[in-house]
C-alpha positions as CSV (number, residue, x, y, z in Angstrom):
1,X,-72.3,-11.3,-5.9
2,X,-72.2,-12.5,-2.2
3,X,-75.7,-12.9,-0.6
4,X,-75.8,-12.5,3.0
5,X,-79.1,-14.3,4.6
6,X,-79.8,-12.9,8.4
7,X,-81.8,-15.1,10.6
8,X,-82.8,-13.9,14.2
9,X,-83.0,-17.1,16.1
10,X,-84.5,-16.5,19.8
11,X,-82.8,-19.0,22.3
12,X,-83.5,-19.4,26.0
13,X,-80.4,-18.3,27.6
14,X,-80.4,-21.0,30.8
15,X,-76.6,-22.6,31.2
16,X,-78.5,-25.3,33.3
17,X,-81.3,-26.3,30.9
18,X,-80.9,-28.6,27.5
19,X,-83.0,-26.2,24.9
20,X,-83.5,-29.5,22.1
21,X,-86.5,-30.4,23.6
22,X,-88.6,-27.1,23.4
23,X,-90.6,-26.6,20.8
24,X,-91.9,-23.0,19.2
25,X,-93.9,-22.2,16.2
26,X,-93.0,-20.0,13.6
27,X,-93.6,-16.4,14.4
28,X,-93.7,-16.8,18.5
29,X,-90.6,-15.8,20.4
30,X,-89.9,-17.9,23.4
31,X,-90.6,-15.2,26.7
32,X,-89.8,-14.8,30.3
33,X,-86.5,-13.9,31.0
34,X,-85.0,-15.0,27.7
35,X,-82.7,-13.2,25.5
36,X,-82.7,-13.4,21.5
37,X,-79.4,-14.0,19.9
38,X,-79.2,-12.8,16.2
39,X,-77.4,-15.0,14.0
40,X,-76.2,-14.0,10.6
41,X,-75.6,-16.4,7.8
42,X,-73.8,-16.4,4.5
43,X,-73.9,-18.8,1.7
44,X,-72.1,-21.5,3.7
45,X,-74.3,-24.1,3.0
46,X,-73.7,-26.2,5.9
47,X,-75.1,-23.4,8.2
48,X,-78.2,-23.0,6.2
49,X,-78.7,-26.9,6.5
50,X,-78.2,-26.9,10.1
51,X,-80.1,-23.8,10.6
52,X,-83.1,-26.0,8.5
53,X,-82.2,-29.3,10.6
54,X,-82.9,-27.1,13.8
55,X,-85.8,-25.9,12.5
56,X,-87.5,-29.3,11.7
57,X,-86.4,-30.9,15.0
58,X,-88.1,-27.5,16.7
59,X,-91.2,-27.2,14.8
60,X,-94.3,-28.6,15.3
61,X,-96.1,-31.2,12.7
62,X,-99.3,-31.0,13.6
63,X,-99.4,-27.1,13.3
64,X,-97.3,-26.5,10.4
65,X,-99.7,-29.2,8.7
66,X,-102.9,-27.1,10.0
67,X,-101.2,-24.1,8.8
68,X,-100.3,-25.3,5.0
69,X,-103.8,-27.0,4.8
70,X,-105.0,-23.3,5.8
71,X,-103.0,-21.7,3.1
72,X,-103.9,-24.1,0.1
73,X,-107.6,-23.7,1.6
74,X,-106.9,-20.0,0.9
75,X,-105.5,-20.4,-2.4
76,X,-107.9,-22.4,-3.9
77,X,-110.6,-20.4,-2.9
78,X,-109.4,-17.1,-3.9
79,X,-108.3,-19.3,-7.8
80,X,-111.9,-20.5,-7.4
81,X,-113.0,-17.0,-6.9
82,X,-110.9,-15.5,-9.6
83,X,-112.5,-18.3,-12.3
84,X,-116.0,-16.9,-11.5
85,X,-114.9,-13.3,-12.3
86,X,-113.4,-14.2,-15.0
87,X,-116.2,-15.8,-16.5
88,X,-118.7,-13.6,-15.4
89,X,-117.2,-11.0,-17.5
90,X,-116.6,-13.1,-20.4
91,X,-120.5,-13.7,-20.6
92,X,-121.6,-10.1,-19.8
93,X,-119.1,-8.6,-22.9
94,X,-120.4,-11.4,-25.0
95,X,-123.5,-10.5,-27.6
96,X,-126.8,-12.0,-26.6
97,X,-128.3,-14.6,-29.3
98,X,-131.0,-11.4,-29.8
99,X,-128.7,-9.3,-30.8
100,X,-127.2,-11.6,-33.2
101,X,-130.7,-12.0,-34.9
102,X,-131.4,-8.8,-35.1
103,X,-128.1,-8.4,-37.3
104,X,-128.8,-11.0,-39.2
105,X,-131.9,-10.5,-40.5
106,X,-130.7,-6.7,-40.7
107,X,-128.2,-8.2,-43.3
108,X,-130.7,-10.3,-44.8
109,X,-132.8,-7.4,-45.5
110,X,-129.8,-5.2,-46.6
111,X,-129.9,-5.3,-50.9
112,X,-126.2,-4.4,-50.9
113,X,-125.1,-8.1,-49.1
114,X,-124.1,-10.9,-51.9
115,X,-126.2,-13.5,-51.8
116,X,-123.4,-15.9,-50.1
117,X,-123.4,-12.9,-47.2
118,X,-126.8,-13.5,-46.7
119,X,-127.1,-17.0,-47.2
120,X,-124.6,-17.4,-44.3
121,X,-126.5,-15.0,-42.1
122,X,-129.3,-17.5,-43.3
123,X,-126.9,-20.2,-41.4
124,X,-126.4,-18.6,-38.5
125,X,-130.2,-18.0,-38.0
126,X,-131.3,-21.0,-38.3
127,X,-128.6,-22.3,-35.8
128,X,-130.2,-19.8,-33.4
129,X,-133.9,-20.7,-34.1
C-alpha cells in the first residue's frame, strides 16, 4: 500500500530575491504578496530528506528549543498531576486502620472463628495498636 504524504510549503514567489536566508517558524505563513505552492510527496525518500534538510536550515533553534522545553514542561506536569489522582483515590478506597479494628475484634468476639482465625486477627491488632 502506497502512502502519499502532502506537505503545503509556503514560498515567497520573488524571481529577484534568494529565499535560503529567511527564516519562519512552524505554523506561520510568510505574507505580503506571497503565494503558497503546495507540494505533494510520495515515499521517495530523497524528497522527504530534502523536505527535512529545508526545514532545519529554515527553522529557528532558539524557538523550536523554547517550544519543546514548553511541551515536556506540559507533559510532566499533567504525569505529575495524573500521579496525585491516582493516589488520591487509592487512599480514599482503602479501609481506615479503624475500620480494620473494628473487624477484628468483631472476629475476635465471634465464637464461630477457630482459634488460629482469631489469633491472627490477634496479629493484626496488635500491629495496629
Amino acid at each position: 500500500v502506497a502512502v502519499a504524504v502532502a506537505v503545503a510549503v509556503a514560498v515567497a514567489v520573488d524571481p529577484g530575491t534568494d529565499n535560503s536566508s529567511e527564516k519562519y517558524v512552524v505554523g506561520e505563513a510568510p505574507t505580503s504578496g506571497e503565494e503558497e505552492t503546495s507540494v505533494q510527496l510520495e515515499e521517495d525518500p530523497q524528497k522527504l530528506q530534502s523536505l527535512l534538510n529545508w526545514a532545519i536550515e529554515h527553522s529557528d533553534p532558539t524557538e523550536l528549543k523554547k517550544r519543546a522545553e514548553s511541551a515536556e514542561t506540559k507533559d510532566r506536569k499533567a504525569a505529575e498531576s495524573q500521579d496525585k489522582a491516582s493516589t488520591l483515590d487509592i487512599l480514599a478506597n482503602q479501609e481506615s486502620e479503624a475500620e480494620i479494628m473494628k473487624e477484628k475484634i468483631s472476629v475476635v468476639k465471634n465464637g464461630t472463628e477457630s482459634v488460629q482465625v482469631k489469633l491472627r486477627a490477634l496479629s493484626t491488632l496488635d500491629d495496629l495498636v
